[in-house]
DSSP file (Angstrom, degrees, kcal/mol; ACC not computed):
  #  RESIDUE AA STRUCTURE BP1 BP2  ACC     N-H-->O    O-->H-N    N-H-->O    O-->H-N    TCO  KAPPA ALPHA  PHI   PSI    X-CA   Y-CA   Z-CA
    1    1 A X              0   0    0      0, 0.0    34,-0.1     0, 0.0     0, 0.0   0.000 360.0 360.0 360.0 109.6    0.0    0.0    0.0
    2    2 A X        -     0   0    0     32,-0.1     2,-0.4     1,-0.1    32,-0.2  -0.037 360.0-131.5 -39.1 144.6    1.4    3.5   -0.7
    3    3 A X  B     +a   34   0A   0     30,-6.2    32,-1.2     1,-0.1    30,-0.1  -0.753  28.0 170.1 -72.8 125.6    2.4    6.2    1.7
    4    4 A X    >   +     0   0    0     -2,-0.4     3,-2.2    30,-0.1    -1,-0.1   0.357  66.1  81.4-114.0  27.3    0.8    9.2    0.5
    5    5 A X  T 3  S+     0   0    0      1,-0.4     3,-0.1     0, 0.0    -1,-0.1   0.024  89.0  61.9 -85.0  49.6    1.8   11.2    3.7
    6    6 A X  T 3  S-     0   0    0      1,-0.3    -1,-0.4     3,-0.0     2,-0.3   0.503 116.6-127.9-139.4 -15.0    4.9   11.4    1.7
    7    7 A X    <   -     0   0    0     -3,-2.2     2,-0.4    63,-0.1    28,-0.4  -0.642  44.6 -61.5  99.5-144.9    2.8   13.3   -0.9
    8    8 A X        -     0   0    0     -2,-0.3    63,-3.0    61,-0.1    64,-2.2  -0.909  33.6-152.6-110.7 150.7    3.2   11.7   -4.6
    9    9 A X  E     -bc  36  72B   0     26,-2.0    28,-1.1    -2,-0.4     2,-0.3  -0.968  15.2-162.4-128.1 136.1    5.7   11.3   -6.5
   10   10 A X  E     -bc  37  73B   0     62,-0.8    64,-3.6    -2,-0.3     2,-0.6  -0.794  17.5-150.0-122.6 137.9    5.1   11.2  -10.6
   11   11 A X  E     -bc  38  74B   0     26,-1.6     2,-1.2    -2,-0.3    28,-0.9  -0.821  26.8-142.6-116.9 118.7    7.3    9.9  -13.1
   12   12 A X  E     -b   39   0B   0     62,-1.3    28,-0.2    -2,-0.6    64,-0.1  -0.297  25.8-176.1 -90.0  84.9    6.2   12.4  -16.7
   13   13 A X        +     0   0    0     26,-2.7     2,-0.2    -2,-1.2    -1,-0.1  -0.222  21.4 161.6 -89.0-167.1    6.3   10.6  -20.0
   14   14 A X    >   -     0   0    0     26,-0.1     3,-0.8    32,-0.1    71,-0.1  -0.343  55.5 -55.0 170.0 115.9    5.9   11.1  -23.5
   15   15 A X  T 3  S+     0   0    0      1,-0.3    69,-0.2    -2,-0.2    33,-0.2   0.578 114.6  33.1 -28.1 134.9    6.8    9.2  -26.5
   16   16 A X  T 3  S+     0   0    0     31,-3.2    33,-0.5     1,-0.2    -1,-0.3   0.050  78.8 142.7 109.8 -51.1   10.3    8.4  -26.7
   17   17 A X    <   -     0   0    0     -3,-0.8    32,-5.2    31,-0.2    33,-0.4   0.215  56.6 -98.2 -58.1 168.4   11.5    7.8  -23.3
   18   18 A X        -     0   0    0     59,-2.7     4,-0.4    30,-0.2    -1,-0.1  -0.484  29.7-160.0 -65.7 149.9   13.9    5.4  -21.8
   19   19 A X  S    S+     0   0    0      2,-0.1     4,-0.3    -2,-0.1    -1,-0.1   0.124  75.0  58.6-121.8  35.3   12.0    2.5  -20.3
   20   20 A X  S  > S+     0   0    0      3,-0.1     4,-1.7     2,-0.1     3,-0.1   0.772 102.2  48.3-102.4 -27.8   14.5    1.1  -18.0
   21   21 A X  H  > S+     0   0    0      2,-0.2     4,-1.5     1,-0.2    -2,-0.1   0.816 111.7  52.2 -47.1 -44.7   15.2    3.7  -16.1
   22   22 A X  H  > S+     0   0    0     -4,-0.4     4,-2.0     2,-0.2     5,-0.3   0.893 110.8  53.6 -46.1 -51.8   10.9    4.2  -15.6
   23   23 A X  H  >>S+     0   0    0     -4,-0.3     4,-2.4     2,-0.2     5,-0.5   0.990 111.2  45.6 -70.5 -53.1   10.7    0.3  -14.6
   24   24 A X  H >X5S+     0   0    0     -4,-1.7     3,-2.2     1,-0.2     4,-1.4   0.664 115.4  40.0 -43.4 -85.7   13.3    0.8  -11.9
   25   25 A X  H 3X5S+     0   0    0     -4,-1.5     4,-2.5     1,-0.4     5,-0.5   0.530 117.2  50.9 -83.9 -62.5   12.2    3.8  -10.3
   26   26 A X  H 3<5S+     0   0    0     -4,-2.0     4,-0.5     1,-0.3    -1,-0.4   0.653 114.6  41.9 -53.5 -37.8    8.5    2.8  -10.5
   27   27 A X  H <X5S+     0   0    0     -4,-2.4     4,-3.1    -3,-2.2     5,-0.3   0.945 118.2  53.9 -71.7 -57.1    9.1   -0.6   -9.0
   28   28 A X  H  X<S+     0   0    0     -4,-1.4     4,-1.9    -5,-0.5    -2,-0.2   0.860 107.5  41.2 -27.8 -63.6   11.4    1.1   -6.5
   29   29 A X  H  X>S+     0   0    0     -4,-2.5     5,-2.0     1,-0.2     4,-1.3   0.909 119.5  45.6 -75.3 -21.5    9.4    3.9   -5.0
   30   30 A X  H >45S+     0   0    0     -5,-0.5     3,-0.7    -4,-0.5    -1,-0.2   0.978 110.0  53.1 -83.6 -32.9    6.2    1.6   -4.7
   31   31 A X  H 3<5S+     0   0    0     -4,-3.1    -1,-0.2     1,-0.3    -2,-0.2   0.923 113.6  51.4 -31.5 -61.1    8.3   -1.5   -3.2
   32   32 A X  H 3<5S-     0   0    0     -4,-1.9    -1,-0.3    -5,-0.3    -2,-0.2   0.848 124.3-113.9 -50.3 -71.9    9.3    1.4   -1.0
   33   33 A X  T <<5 +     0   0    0     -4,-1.3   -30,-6.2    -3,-0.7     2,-0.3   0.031  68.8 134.2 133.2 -20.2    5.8    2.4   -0.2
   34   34 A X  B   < -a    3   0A   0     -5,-2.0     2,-0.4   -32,-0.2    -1,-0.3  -0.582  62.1-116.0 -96.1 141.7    5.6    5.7   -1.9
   35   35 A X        +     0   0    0    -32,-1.2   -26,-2.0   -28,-0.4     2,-0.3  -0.652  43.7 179.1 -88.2 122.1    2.4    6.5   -4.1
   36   36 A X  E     -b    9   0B   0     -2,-0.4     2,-0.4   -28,-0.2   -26,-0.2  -0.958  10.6-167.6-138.5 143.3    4.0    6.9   -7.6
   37   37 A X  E     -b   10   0B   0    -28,-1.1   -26,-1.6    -2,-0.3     2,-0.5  -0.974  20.9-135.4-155.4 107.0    2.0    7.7  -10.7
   38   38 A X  E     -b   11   0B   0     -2,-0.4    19,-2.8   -28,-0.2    20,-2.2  -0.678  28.2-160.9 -71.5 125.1    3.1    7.5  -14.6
   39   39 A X  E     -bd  12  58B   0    -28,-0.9   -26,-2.7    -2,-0.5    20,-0.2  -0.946   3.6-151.5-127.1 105.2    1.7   10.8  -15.9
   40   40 A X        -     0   0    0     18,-1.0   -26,-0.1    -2,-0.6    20,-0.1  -0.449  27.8-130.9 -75.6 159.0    1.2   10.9  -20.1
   41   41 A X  S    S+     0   0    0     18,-0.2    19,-0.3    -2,-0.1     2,-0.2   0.656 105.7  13.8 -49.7 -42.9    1.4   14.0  -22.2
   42   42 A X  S    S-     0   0    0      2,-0.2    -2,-0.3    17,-0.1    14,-0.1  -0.540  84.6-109.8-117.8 173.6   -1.9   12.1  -23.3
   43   43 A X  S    S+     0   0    0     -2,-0.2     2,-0.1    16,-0.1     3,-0.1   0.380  87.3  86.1 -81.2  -1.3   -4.1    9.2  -22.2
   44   44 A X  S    S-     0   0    0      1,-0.2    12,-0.5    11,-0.1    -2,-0.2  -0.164  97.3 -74.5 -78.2-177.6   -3.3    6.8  -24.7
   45   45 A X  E     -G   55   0C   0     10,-0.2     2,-0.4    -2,-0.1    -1,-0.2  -0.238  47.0-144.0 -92.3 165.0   -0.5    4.6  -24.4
   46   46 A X  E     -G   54   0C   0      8,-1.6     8,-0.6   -32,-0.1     2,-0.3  -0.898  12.1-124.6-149.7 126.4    2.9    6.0  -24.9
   47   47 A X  E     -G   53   0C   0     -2,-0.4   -31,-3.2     6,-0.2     6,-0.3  -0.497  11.3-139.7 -47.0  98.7    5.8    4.4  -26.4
   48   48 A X    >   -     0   0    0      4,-3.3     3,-2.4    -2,-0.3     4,-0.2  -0.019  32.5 -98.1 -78.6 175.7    8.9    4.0  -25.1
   49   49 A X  T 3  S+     0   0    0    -32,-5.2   -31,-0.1   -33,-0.5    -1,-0.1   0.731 126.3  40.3 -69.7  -8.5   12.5    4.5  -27.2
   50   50 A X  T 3  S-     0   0    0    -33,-0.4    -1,-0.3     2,-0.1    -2,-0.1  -0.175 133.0 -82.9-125.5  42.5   12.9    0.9  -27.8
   51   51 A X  S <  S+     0   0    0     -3,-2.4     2,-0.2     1,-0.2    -3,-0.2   0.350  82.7 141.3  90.2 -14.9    8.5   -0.3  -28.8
   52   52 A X        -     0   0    0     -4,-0.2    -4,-3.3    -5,-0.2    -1,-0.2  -0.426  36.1-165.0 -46.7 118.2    7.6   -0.6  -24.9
   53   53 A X  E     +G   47   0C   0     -6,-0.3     2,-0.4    -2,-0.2    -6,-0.2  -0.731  13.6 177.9 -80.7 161.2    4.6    0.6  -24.7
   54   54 A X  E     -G   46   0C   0     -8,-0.6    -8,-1.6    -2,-0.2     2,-0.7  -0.967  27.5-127.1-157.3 143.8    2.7    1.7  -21.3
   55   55 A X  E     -G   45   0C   0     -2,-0.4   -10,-0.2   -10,-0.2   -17,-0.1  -0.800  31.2-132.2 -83.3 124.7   -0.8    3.3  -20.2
   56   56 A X        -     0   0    0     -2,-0.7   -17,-0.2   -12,-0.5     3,-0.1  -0.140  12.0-126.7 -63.8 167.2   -0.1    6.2  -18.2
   57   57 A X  S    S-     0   0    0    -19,-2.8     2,-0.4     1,-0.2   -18,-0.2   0.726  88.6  -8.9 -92.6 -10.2   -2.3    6.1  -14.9
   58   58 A X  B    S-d   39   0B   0    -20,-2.2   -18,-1.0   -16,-0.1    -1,-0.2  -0.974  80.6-111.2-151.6 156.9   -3.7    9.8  -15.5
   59   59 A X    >>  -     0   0    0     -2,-0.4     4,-1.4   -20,-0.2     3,-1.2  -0.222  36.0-100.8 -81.7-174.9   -2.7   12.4  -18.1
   60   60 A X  H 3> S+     0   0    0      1,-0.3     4,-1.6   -19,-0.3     5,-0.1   0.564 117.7  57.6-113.4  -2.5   -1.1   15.4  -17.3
   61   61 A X  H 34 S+     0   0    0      2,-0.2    -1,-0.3     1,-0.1     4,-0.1   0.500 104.5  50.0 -90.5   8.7   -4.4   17.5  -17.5
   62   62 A X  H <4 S+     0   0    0     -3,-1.2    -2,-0.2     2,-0.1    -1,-0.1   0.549 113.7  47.1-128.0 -46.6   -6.0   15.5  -15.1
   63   63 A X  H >X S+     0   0    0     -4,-1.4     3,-4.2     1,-0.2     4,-1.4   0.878  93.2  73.3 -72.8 -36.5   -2.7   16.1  -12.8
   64   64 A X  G >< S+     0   0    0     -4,-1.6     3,-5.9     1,-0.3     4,-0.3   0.957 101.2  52.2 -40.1 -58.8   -2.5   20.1  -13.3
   65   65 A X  G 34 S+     0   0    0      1,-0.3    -1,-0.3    -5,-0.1    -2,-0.2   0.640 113.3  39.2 -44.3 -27.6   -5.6   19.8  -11.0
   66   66 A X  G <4 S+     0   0    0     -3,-4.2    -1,-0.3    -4,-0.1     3,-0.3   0.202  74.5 124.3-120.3  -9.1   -3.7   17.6   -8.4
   67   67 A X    X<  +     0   0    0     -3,-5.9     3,-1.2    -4,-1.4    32,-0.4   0.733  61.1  70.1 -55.8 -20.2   -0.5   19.5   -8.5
   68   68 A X  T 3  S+     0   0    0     -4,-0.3     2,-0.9     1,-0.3    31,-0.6   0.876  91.8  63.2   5.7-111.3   -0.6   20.2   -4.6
   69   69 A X  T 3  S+     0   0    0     -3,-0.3     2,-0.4    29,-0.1    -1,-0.3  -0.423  81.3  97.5 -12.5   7.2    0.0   17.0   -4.0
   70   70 A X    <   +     0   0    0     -3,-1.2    29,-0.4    -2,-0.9   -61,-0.2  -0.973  27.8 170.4 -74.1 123.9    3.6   16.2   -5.6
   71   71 A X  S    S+     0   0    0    -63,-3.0    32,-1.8     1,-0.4     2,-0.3   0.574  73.0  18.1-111.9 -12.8    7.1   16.0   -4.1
   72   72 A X  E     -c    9   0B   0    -64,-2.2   -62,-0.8    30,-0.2    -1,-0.4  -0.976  60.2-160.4-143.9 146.1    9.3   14.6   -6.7
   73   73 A X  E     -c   10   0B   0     30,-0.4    32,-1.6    -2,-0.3     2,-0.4  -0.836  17.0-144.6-103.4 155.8    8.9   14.4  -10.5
   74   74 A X  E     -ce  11 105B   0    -64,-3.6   -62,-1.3    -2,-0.3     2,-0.5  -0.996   6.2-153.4-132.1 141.4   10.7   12.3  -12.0
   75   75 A X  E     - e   0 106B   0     30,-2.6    32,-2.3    -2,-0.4    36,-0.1  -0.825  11.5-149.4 -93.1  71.5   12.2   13.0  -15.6
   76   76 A X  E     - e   0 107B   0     -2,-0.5     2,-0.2    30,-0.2    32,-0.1  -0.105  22.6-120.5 -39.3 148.2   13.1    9.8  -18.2
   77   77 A X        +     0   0    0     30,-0.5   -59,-2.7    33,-0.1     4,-0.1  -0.499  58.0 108.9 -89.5 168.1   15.8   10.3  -20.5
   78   78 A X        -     0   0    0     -2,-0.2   -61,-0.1   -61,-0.2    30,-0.0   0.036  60.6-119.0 136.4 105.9   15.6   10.1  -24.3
   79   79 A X  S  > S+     0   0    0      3,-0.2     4,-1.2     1,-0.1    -1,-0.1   0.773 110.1  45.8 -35.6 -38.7   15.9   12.8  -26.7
   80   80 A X  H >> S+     0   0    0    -64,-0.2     4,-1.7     2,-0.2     3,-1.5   0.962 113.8  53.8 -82.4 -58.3   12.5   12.8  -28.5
   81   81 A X  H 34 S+     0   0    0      1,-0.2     2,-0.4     2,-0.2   -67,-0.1  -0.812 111.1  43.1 -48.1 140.4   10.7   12.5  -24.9
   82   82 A X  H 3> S+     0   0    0     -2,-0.2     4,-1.0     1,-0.1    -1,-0.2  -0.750 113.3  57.1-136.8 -33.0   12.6   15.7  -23.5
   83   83 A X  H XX S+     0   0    0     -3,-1.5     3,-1.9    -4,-1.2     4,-1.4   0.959 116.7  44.1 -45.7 -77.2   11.6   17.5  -27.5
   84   84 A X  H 3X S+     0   0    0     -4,-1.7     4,-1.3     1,-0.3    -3,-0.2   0.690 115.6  35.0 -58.4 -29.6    8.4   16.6  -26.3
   85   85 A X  H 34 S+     0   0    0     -5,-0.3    -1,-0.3     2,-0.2     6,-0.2   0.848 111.2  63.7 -84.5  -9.2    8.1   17.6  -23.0
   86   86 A X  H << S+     0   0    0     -3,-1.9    -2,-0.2    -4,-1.0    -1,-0.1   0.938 110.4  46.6 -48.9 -66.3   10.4   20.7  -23.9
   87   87 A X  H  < S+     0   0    0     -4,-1.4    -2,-0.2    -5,-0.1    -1,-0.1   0.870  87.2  99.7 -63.9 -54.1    7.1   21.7  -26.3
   88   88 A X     <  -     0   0    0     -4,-1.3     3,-0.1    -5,-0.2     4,-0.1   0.069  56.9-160.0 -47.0 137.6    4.2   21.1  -24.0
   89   89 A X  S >> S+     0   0    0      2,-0.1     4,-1.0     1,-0.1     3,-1.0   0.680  86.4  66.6 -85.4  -6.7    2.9   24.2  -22.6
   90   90 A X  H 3> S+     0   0    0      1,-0.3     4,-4.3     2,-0.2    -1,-0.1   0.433  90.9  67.8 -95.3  -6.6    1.2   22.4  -19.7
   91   91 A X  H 3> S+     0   0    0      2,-0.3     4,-1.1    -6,-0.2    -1,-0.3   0.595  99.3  47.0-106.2 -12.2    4.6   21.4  -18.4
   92   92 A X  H <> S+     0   0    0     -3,-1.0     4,-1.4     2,-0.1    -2,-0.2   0.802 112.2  49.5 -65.4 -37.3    5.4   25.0  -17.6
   93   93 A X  H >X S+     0   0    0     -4,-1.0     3,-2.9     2,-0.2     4,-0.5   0.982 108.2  53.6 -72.2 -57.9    2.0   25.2  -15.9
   94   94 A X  H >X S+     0   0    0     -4,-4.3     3,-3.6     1,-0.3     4,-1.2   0.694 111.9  55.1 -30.2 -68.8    3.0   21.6  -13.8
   95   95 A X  H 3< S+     0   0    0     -4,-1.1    -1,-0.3     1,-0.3    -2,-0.2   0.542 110.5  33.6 -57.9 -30.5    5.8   23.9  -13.1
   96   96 A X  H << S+     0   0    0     -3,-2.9    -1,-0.3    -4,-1.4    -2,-0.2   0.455 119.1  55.1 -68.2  -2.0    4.0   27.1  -11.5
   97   97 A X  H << S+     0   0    0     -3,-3.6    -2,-0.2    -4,-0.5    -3,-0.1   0.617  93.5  79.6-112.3 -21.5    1.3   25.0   -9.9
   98   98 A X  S  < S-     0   0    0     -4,-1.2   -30,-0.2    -5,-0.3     2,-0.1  -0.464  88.6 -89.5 -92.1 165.8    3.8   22.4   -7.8
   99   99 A X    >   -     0   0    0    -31,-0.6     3,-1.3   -32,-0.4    -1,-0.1  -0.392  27.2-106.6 -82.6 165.5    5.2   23.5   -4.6
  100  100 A X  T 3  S+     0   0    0      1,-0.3    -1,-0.1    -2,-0.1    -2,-0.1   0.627 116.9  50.8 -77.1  -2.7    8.2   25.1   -3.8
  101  101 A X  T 3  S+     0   0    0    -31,-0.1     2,-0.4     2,-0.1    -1,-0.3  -0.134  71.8 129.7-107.1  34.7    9.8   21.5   -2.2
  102  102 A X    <   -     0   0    0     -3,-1.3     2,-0.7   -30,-0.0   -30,-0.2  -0.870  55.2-135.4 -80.8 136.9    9.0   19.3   -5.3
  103  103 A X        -     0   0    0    -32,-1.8   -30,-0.4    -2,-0.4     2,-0.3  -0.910   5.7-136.6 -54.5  86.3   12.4   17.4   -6.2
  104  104 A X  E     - f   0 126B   0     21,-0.8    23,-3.1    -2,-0.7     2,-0.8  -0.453  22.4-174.1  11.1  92.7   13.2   17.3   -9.2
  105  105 A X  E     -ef  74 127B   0    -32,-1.6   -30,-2.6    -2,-0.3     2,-0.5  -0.798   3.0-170.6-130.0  86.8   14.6   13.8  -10.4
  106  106 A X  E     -ef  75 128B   0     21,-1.6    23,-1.1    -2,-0.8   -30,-0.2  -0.753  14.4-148.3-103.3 152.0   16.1   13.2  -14.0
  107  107 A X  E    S+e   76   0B   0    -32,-2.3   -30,-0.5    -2,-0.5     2,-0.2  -0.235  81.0   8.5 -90.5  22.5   17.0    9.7  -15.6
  108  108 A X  S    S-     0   0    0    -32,-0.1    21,-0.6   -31,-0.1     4,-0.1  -0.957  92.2 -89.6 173.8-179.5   19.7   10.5  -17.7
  109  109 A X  S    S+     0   0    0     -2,-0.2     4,-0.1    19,-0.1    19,-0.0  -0.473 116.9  66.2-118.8  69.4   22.1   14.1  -18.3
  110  110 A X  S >  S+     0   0    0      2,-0.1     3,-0.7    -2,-0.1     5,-0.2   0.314  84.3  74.1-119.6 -58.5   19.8   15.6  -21.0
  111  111 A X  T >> S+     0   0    0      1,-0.2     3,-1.1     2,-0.2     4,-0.7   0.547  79.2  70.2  -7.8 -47.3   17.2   15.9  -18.3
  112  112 A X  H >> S+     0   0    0      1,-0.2     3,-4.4     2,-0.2     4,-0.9   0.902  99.0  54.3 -59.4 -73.5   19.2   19.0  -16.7
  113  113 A X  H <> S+     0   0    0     -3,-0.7     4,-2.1     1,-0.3    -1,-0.2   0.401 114.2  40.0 -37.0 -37.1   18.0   21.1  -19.9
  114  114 A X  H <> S+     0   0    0     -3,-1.1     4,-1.0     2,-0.2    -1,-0.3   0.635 112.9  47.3 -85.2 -12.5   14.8   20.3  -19.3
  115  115 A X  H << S+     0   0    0     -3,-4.4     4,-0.4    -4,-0.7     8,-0.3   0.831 118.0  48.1 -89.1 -32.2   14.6   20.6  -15.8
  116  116 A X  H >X S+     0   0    0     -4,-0.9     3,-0.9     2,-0.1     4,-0.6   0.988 117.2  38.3 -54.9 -93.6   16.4   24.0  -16.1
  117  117 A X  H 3< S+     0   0    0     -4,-2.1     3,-0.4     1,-0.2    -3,-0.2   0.829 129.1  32.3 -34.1 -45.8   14.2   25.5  -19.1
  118  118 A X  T 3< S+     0   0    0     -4,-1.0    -1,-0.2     1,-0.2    -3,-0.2   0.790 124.8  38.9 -89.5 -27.0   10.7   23.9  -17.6
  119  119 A X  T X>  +     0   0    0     -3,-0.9     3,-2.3    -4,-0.4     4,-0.8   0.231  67.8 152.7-126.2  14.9   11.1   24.0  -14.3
  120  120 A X  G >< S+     0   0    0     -4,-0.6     3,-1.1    -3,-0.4     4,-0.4   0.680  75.9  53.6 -16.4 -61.9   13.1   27.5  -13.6
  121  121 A X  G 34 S+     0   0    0      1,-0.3    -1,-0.3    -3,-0.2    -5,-0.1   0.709 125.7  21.1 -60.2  -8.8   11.7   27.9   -9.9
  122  122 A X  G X4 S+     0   0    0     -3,-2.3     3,-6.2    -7,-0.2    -1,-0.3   0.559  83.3 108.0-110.9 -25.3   12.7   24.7   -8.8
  123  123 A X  T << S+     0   0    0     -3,-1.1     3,-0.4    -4,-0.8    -2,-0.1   0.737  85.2  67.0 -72.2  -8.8   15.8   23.7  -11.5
  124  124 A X  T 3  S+     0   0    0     -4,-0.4     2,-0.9     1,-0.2    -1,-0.4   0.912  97.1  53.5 -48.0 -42.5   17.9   24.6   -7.6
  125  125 A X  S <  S+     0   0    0     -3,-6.2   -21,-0.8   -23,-0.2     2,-0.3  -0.647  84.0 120.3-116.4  62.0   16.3   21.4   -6.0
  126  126 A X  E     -f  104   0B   0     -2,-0.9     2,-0.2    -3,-0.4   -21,-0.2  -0.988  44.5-163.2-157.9 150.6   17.2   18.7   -8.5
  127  127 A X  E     -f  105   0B   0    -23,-3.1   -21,-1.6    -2,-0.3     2,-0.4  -0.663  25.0-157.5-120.1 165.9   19.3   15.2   -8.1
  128  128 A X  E  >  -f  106   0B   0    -23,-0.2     4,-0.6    -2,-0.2     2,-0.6  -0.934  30.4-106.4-157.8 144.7   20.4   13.6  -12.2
  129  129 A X  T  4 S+     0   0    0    -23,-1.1     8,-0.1   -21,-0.6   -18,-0.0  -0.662 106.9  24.5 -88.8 125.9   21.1   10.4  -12.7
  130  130 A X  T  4 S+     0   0    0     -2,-0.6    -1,-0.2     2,-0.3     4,-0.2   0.087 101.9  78.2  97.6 -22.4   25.3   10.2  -13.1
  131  131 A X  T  4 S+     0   0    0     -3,-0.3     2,-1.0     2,-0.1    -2,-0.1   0.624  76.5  85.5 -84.1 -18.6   26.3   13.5  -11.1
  132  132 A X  S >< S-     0   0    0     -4,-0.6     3,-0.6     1,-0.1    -2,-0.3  -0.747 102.5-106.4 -86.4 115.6   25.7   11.3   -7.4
  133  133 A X  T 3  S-     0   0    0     -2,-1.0    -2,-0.1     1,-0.2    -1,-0.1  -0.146  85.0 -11.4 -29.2 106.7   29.1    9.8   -7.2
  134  134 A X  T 3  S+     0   0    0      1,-0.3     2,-0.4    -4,-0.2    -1,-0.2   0.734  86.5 144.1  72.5  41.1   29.3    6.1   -8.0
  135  135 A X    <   -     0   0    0     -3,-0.6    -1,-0.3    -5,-0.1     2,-0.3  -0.803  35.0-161.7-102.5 154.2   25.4    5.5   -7.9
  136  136 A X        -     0   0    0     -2,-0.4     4,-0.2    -3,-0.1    -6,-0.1  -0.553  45.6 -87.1-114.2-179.5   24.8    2.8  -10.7
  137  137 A X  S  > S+     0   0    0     -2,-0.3     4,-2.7     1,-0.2     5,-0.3   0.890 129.8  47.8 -50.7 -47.6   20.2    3.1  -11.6
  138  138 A X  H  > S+     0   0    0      1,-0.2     4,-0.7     2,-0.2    -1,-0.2   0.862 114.3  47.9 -72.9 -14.7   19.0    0.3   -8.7
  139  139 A X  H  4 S+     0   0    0      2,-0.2    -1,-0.2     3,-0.1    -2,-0.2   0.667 112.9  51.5-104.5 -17.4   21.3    2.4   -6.2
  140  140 A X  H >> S+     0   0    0      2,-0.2     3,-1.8    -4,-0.2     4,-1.0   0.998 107.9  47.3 -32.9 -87.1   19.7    5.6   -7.6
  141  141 A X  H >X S+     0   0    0     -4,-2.7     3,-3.1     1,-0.3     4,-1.9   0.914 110.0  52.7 -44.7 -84.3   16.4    4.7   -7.1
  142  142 A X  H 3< S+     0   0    0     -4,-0.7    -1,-0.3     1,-0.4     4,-0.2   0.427 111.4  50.8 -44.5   0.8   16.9    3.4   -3.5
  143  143 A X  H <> S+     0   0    0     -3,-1.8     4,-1.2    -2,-1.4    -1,-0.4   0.707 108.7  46.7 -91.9 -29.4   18.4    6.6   -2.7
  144  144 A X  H <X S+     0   0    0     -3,-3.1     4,-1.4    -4,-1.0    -2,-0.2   0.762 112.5  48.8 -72.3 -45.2   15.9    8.6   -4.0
  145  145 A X  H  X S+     0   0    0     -4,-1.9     4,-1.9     2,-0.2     5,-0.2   0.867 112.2  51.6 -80.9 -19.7   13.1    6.7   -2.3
  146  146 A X  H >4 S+     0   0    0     -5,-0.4     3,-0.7     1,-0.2    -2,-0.2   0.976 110.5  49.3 -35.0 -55.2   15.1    6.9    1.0
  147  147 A X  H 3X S+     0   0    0     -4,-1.2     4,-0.7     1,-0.3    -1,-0.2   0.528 114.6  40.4 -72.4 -15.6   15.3   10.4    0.4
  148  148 A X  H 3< S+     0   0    0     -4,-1.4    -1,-0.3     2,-0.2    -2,-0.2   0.536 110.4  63.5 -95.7 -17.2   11.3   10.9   -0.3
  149  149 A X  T << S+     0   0    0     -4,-1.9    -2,-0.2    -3,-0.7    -1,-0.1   0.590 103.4  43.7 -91.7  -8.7   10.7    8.4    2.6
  150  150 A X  T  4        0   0    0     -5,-0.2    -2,-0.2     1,-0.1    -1,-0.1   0.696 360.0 360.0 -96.9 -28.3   12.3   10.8    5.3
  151  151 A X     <        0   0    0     -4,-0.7    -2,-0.1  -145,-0.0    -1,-0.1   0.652 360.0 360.0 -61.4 360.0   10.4   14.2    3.6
């Protein structure tokens, strides 16, 4: 059962992303406990960069509404997903709408552009997968949900 006094955490797709990085972290935080929620551009399924497909559980117009309620996004890597989320306008609004302690959690080092451009008020409060010294992905993720499991 998810925590949700821990708030949510969401991981923001779009055609194109990486999908191993998504299964870890998604297995991760909920093993953990922590209420984690794949959030499409859309509500149709969305492809990952090598044919995974996955149904998001809510779209990201459905979340604007919810945006309270987040402490970390998390960011996949993959050039055409980061064009696309780059392009959204709704992903500026995520970004005025969340509070001022969401974390900020990218999968890859393209991420920083985005997290920087999209996410300006925040782009301070953010962890990238390859800058935490010696973290392979499973040692990521279990650091991340520690760190969301002590907020």
């Amino acid at each position: 059962m998810s925590n949700s006094r821990h708030g949510q955490a969401i991981i923001l797709l779009a055609d194109g992303f990486e999908e191993k990085p998504v299964g870890t972290f998604l297995t991760t935080l909920r093993e953990a406990g922590l209420s984690v929620n794949l959030v499409g551009l859309r509500t149709k399924q969305v492809s990952g960069v090598h044919g995974l497909t996955i149904v998001p559980d809510m779209s990201l117009e459905r979340l604007l509404d919810m945006a309270h309620t987040i402490r970390a996004i998390i960011l996949p890597d993959g050039v055409s997903h980061l064009a696309r989320l780059r392009q959204d306008p709704r992903v500026n609004l995520l970004s005025e709408k969340v509070s001022d302690k969401v974390i900020l959690i990218g999968l890859g080092p393209q991420t920083e552009q985005v997290i920087c451009a999209s996410f300006k008020p925040h782009a301070n409060n953010f962890l990238i997968l390859g800058q935490e010294a010696n973290l392979d992905l499973d040692d990521f993720a279990q650091s991340v949900a520690h760190q969301l499991m002590e907020l």
